[in-house]
C-alpha positions as a Markdown table, in Angstrom:
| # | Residue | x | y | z |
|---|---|---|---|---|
| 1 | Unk | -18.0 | -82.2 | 45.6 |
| 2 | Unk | -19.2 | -85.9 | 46.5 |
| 3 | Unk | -22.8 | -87.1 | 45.0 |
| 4 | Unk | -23.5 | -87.4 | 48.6 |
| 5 | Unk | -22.7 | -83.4 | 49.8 |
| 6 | Unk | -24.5 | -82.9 | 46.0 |
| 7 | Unk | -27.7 | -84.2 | 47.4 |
| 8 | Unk | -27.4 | -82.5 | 50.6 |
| 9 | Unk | -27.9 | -79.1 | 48.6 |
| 10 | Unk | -31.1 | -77.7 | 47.9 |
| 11 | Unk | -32.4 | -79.5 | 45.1 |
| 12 | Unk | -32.8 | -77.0 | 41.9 |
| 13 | Unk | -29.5 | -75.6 | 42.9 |
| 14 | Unk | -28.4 | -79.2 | 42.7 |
| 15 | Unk | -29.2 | -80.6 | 39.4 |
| 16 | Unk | -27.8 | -77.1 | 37.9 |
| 17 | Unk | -24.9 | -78.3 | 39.5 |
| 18 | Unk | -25.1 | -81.2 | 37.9 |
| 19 | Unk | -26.1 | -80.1 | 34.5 |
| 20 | Unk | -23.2 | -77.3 | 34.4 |
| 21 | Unk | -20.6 | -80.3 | 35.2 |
| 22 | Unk | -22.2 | -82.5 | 32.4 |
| 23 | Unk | -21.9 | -80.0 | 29.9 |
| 24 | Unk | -18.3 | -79.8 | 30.9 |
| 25 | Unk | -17.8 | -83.3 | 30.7 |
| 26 | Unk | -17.3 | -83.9 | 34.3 |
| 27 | Unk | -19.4 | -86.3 | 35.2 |
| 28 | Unk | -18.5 | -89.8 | 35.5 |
| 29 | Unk | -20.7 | -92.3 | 33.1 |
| 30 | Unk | -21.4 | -93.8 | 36.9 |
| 31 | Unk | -22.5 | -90.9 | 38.6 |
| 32 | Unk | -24.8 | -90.4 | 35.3 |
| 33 | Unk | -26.3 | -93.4 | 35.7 |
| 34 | Unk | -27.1 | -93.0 | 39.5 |
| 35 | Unk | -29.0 | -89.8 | 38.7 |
| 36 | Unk | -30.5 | -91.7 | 36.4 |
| 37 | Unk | -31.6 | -93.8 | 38.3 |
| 38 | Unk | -32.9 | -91.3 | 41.0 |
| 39 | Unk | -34.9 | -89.9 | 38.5 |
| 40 | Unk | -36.8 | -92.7 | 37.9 |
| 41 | Unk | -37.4 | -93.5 | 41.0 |
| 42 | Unk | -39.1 | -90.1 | 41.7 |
| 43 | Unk | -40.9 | -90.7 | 38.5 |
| 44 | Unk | -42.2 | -94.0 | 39.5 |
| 45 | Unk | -43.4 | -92.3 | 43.2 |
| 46 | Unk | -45.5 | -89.5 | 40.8 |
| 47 | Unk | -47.0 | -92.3 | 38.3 |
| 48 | Unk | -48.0 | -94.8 | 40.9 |
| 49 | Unk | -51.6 | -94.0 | 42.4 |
| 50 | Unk | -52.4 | -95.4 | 46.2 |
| 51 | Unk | -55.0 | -97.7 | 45.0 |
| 52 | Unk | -55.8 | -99.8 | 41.5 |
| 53 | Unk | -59.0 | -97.8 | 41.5 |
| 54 | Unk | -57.4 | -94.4 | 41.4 |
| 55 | Unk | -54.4 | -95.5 | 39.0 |
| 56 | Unk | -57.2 | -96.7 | 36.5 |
| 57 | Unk | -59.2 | -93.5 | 36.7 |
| 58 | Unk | -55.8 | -91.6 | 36.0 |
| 59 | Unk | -55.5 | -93.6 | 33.1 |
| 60 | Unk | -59.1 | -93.3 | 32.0 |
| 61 | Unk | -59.0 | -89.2 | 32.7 |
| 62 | Unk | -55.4 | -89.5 | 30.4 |
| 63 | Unk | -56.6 | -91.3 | 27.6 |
| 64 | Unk | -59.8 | -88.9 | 27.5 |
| 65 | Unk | -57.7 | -85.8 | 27.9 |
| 66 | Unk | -56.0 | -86.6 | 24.8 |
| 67 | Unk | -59.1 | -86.5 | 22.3 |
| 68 | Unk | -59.0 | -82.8 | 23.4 |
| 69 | Unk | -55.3 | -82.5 | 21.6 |
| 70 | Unk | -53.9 | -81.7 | 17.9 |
| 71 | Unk | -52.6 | -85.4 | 17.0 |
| 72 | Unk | -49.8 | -83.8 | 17.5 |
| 73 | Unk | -47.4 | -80.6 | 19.1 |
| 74 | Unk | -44.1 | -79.2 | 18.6 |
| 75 | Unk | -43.5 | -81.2 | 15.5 |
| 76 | Unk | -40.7 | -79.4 | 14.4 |
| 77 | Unk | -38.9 | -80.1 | 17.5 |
| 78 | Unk | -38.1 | -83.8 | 17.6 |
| 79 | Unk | -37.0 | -83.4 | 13.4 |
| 80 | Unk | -34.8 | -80.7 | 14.7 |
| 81 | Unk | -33.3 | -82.4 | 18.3 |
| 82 | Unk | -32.9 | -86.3 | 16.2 |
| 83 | Unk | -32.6 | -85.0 | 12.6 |
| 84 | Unk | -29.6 | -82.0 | 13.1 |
| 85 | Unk | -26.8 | -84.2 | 13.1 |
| 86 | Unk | -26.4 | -85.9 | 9.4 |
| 87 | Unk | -26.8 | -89.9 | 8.8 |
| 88 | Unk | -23.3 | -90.0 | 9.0 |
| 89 | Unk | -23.1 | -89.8 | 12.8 |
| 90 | Unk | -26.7 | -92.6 | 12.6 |
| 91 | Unk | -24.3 | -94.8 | 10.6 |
| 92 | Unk | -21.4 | -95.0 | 12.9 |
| 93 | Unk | -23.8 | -95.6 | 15.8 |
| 94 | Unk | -26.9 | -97.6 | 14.8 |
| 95 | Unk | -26.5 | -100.9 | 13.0 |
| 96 | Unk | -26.4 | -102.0 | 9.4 |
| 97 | Unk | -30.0 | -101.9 | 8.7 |
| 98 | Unk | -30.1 | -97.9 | 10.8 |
| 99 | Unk | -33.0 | -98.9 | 12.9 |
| 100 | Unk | -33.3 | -96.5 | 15.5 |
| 101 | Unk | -35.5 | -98.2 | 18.0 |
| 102 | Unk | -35.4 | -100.8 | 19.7 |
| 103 | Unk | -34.0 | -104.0 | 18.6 |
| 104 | Unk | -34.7 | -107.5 | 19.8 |
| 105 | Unk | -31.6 | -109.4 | 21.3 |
| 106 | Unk | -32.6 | -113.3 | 21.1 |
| 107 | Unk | -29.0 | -114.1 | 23.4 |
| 108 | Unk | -26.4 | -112.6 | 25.3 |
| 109 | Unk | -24.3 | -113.1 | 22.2 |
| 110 | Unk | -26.2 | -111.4 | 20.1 |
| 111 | Unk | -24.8 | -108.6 | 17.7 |
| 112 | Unk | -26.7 | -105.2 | 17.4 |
| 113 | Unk | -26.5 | -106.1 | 13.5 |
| 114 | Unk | -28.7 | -109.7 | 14.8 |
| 115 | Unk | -30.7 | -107.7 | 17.5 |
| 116 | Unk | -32.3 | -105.6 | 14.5 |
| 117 | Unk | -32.9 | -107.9 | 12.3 |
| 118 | Unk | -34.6 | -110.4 | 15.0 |
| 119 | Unk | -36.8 | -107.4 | 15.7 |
| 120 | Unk | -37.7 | -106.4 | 12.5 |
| 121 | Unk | -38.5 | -110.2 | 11.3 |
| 122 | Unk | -40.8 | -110.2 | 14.4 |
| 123 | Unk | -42.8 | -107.3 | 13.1 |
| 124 | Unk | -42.8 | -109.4 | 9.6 |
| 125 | Unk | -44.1 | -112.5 | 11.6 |
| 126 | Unk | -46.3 | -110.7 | 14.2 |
| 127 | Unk | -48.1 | -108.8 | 11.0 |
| 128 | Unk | -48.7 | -111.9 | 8.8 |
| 129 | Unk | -47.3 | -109.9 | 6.0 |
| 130 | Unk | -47.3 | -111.8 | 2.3 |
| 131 | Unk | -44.9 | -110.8 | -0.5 |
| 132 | Unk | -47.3 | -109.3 | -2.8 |
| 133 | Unk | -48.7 | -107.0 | -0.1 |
| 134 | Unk | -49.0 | -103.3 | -0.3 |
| 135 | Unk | -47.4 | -101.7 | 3.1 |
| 136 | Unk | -46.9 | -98.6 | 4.4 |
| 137 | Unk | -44.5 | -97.8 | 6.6 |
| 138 | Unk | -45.7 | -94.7 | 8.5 |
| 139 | Unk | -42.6 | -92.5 | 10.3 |
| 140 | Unk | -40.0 | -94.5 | 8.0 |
| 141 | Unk | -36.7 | -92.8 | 9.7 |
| 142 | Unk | -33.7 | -94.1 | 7.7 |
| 143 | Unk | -36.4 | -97.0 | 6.0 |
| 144 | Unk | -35.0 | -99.9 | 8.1 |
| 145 | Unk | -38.4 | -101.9 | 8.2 |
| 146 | Unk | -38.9 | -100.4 | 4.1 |
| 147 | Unk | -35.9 | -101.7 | 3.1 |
| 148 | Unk | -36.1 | -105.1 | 4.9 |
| 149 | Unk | -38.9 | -105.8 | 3.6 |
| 150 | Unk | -38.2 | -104.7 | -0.1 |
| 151 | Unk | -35.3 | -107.1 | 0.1 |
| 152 | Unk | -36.8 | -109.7 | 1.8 |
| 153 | Unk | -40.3 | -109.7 | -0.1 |
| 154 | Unk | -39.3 | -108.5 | -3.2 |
| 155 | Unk | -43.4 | -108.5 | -4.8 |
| 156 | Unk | -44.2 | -106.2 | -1.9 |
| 157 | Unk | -44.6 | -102.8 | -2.6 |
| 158 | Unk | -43.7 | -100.4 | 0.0 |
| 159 | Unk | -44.5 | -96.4 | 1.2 |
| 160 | Unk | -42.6 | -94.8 | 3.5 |
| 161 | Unk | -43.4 | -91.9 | 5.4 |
| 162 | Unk | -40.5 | -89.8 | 7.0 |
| 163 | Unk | -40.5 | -85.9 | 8.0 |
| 164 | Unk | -37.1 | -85.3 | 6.7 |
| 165 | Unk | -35.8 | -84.6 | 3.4 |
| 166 | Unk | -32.3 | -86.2 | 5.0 |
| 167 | Unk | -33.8 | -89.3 | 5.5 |
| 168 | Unk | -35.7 | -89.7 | 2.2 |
| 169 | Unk | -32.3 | -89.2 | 0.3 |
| 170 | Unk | -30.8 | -91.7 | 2.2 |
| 171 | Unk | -33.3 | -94.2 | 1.8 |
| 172 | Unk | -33.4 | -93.8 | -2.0 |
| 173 | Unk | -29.5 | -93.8 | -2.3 |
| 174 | Unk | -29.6 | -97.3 | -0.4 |
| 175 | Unk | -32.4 | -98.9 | -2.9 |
| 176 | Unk | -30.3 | -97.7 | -5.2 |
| 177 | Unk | -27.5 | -99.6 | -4.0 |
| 178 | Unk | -29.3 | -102.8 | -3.4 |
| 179 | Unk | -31.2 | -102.4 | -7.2 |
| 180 | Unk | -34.6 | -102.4 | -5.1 |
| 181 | Unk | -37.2 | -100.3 | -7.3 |
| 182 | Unk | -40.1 | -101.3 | -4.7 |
| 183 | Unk | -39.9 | -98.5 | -2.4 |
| 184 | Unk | -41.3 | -95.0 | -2.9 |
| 185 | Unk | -40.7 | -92.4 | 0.7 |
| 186 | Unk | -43.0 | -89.3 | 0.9 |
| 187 | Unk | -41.5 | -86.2 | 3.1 |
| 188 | Unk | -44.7 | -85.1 | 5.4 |
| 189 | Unk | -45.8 | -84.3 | 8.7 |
| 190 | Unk | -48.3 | -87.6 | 9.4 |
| 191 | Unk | -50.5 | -85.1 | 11.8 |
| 192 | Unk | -51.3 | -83.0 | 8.6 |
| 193 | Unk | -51.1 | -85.2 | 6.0 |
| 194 | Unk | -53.6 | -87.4 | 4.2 |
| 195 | Unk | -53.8 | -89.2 | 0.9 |
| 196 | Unk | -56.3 | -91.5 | -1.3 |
| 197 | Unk | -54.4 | -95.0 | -1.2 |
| 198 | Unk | -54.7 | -98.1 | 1.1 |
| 199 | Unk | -52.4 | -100.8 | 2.0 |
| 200 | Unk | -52.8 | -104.2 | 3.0 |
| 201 | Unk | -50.1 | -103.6 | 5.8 |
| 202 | Unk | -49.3 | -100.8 | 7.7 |
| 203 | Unk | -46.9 | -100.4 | 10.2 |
| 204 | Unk | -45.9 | -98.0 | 12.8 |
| 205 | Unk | -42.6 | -97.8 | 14.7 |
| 206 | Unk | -42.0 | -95.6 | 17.9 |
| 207 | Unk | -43.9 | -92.8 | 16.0 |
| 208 | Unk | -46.9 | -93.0 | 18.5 |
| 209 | Unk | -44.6 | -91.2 | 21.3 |
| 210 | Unk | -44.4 | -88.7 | 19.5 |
| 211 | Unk | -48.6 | -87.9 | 18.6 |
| 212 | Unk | -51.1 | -87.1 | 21.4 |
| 213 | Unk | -54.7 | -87.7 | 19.8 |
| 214 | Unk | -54.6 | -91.2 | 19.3 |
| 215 | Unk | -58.3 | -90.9 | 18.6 |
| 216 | Unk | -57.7 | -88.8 | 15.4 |
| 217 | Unk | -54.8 | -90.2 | 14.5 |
| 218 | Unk | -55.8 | -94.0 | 14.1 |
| 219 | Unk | -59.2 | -92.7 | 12.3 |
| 220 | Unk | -56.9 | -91.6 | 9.6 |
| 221 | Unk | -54.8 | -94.4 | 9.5 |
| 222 | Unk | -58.1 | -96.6 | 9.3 |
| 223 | Unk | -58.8 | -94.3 | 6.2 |
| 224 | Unk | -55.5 | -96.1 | 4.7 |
| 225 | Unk | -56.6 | -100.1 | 5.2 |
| 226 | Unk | -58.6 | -101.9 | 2.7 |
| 227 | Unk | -61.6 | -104.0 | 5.0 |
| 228 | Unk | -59.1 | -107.1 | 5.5 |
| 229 | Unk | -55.8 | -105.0 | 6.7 |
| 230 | Unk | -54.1 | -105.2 | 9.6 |
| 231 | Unk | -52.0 | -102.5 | 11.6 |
| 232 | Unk | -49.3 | -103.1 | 13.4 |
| 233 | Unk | -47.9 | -100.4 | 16.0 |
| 234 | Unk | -44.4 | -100.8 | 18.4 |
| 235 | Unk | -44.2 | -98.1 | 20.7 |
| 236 | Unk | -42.5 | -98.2 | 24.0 |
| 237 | Unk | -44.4 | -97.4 | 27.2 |
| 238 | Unk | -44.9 | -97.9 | 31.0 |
| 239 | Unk | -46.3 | -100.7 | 31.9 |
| 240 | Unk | -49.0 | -99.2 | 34.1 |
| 241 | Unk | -49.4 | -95.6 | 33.9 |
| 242 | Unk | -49.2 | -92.9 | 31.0 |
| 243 | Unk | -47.4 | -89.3 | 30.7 |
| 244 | Unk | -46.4 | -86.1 | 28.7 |
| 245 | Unk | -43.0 | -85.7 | 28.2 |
| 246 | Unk | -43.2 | -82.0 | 29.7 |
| 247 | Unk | -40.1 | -79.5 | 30.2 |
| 248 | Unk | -41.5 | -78.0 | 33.4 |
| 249 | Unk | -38.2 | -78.4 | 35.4 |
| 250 | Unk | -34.1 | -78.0 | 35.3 |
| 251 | Unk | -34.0 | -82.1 | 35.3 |
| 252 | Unk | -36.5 | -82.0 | 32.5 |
| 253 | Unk | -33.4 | -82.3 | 30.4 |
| 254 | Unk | -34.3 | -85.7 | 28.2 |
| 255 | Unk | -37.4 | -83.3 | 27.0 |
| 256 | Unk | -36.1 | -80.2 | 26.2 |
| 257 | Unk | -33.1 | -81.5 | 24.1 |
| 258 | Unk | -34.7 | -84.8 | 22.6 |
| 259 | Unk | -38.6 | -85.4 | 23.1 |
| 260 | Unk | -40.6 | -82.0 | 23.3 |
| 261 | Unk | -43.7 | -83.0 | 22.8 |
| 262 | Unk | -43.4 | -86.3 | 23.5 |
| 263 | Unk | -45.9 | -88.5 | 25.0 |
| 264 | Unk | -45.1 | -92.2 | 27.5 |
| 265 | Unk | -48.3 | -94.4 | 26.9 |
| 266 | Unk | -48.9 | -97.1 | 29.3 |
| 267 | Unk | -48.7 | -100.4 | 28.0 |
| 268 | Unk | -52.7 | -100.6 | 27.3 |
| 269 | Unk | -53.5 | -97.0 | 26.4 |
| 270 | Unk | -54.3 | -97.5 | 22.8 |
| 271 | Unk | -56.7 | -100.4 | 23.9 |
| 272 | Unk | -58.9 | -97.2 | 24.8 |
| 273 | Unk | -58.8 | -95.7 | 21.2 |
| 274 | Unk | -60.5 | -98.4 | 19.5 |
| 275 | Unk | -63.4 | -96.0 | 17.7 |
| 276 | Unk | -62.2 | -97.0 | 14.0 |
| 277 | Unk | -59.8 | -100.2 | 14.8 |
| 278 | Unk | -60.3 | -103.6 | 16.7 |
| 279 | Unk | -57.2 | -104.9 | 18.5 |
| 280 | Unk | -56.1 | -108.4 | 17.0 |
| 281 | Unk | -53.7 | -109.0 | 19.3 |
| 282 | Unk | -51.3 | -107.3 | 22.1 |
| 283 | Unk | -48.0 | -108.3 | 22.9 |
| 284 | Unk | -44.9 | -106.8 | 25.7 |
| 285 | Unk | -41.3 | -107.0 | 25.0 |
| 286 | Unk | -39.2 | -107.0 | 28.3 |
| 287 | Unk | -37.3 | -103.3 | 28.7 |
| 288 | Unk | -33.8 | -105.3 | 28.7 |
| 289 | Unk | -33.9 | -105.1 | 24.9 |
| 290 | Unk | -34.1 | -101.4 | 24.5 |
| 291 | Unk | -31.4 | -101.1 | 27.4 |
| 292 | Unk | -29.1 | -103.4 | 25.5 |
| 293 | Unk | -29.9 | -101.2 | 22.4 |
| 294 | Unk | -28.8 | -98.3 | 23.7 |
| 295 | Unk | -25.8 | -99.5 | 25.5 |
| 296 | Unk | -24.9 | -100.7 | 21.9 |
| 297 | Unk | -25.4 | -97.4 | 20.7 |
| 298 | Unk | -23.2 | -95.6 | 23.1 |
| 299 | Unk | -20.5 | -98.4 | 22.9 |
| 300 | Unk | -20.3 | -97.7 | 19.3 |
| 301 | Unk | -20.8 | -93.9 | 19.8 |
| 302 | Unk | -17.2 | -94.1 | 22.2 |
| 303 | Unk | -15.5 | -96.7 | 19.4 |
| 304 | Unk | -15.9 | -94.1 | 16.8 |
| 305 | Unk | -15.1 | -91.1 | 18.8 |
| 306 | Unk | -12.7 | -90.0 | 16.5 |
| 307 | Unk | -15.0 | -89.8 | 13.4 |
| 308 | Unk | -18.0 | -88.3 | 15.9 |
| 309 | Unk | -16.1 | -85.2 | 17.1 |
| 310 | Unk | -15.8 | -83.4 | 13.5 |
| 311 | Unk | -19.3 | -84.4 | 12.9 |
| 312 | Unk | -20.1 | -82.6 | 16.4 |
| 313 | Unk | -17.8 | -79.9 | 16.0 |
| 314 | Unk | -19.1 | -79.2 | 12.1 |
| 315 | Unk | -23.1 | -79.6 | 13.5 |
| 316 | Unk | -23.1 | -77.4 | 16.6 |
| 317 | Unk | -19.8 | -75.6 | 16.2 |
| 318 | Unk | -16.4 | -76.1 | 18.3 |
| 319 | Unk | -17.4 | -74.3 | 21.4 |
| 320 | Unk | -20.8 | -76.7 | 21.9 |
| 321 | Unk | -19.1 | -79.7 | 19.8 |
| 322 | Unk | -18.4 | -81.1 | 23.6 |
| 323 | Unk | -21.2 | -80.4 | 25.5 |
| 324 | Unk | -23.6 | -81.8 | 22.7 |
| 325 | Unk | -20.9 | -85.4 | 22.4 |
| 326 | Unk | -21.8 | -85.4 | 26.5 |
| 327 | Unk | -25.8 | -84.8 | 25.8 |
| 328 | Unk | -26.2 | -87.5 | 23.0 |
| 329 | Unk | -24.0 | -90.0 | 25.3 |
| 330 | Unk | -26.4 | -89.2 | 28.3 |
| 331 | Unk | -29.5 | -89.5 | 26.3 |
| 332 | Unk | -27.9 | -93.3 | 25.1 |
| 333 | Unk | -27.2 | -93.7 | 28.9 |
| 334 | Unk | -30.7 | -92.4 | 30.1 |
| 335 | Unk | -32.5 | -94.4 | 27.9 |
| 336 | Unk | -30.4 | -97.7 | 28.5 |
| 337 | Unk | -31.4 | -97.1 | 32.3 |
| 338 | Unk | -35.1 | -96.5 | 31.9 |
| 339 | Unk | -35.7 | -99.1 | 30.1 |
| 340 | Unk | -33.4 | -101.8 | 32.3 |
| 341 | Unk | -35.1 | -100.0 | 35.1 |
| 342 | Unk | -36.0 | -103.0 | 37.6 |
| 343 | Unk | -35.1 | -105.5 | 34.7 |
| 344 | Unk | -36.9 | -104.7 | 32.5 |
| 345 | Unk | -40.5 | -104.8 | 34.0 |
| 346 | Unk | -41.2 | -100.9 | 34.4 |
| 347 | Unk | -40.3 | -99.1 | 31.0 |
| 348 | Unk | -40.9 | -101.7 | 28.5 |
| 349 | Unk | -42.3 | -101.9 | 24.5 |
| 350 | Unk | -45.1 | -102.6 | 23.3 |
| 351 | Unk | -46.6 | -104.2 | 19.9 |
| 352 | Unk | -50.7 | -103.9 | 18.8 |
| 353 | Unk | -52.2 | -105.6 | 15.7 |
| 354 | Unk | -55.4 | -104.0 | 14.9 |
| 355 | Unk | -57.8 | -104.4 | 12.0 |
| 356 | Unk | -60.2 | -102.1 | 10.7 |
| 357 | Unk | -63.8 | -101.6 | 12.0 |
């Protein structure tokens, strides 16, 4: 059956359709990407409000409805959908320094290996961090920002916070490896979790899509800075309007395999949840460097293909070894496409400095 007689069916019987030929491995990456792309579209029609006035006061009743949250839900899930498969499949697919966001690429030349280590000296810049500062590095993953900053500021003394025992034995093999004794990674959930230290720098990397009460949350954090700290947060977002990741519907497929309760802010949201922190400054990176990312990640997910099918087929077992290969190339695909949605200028990232109150 065509897309176009696809579409002509009723639409829920459609996308299971769809999702049944997926799983199969029958969809074309090009037919992906045009349902992608619907997606978004219909997406875009449900976030845009008729007027400015009623698109701010959707954003005003978001950002309130979130004080009335946990800082955050389902925290298990995400560690389980991202975290299942071991490093080894992260280290054929991400680049040397395993930084699985979004990377910064300064030319059409550059590598992924140069894209995340642009990025990650921009945090460095963007920060004003000093070697001799304390940092912490809250939601650590596989300790690419920890580790680039051990190496590069070697009187800086750095925490990281990461929610899987995986990830803090990797770190600690890699410091290891590079003789770095600067670096110390806690295991902990950062909605639960609290401590008596403070840091000159903190730093926060794509872990705000994944917390609802920003409120709560950034109160701790403030807890954390001495009186002349700064904060600095990436996280991606929509430019304009804010949502839950919700798994309400069959093409609720991105949330229910890898972002249950996971939040879209808008590009300004946090500017709303300043009860403990001052913004310093507020910057946007264009959505065509998280496309790029991704497409990286998927080009080096299909180099490797060979070495990511036994590491599919031992995770998930033979008879779902393909249909989870298809999902993790679809969720590379899906996120390449919302983020180079209309170059770059719908889905994009965004970096806050704050300083404590």
């Amino acid at each position: 059956m065509t897309l176009k007689k696809m579409m002509e069916v009723p639409y829920a019987a459609t996308v299971r359709v769809m999702l049944a030929s997926l799983e199969r491995n029958l969809l074309p990456d090009a037919v992906i990407r045009q349902l992608t792309r619907l997606l978004l579209s219909s997406r875009l029609r449900l976030g845009y409000a008729p007027s400015a006035h009623l698109q701010l006061a959707q954003l005003l009743h978001f950002a309130h409805s979130l004080r009335d949250l946990p800082i955050a839900i389902k925290t298990e899930d995400p560690k389980v959908q991202h975290y299942e498969l071991p490093t080894s499949f992260f280290k054929l697919v991400l680049g040397e320094n395993l930084k699985y966001s979004c990377c910064y690429f300064n030319d059409t030349s550059s590598t992924l290996d140069d894209a995340e280590k642009a990025m990650l000296e921009t945090y460095c810049e963007r920060s004003g961090l000093e070697d001799g500062h304390t940092v912490l590095d809250v939601g650590c993953g596989w300790g690419s920002l920890s580790i680039f900053i051990a190496k590069k500021y070697s009187n800086c003394k750095i925490t990281g916070i990461c929610n899987s025992n995986t990830q803090k034995a990797f770190i600690e093999e890699r410091c290891r490896d590079l003789d770095l004794h600067n670096v110390e990674i806690i295991v902990a959930d950062i909605s639960t979790y609290d401590m008596e230290a403070s840091y000159d720098r903190i730093f926060s990397i794509e872990m705000f899509e994944h917390m609802k009460n920003y409120k709560e949350l950034l109160k701790k954090i403030s807890r954390w800075m001495k009186p002349d700290s700064l904060l600095f947060v990436h996280h991606f977002c929509h430019k304009t309007f804010a949502y839950h990741f919700e798994d309400i519907d069959e093409d609720d497929w991105i949330t229910r395999y890898f972002f249950s309760g996971g939040t879209m802010p808008s590009a300004n949201l946090l500017l709303y949840f300043q009860d403990d922190v001052s913004v310093v400054n507020h910057w946007l990176v264009n959505g065509k460097h998280y496309a790029q990312t991704s497409e990286e990640w998927l080009k080096r997910m299909d180099k490797n293909m060979g070495s990511v099918r036994p590491i599919m087929e031992s995770t998930y077992g033979k008879d779902s070894a393909v249909k989870w290969t298809v999902y993790w190339r679809t969720f590379f695909i899906a996120v390449a496409e919302l983020f180079g949605y209309s170059n770059g200028e719908e889905w994009m990232v965004a970096h806050f400095l704050f300083k404590r109150k």
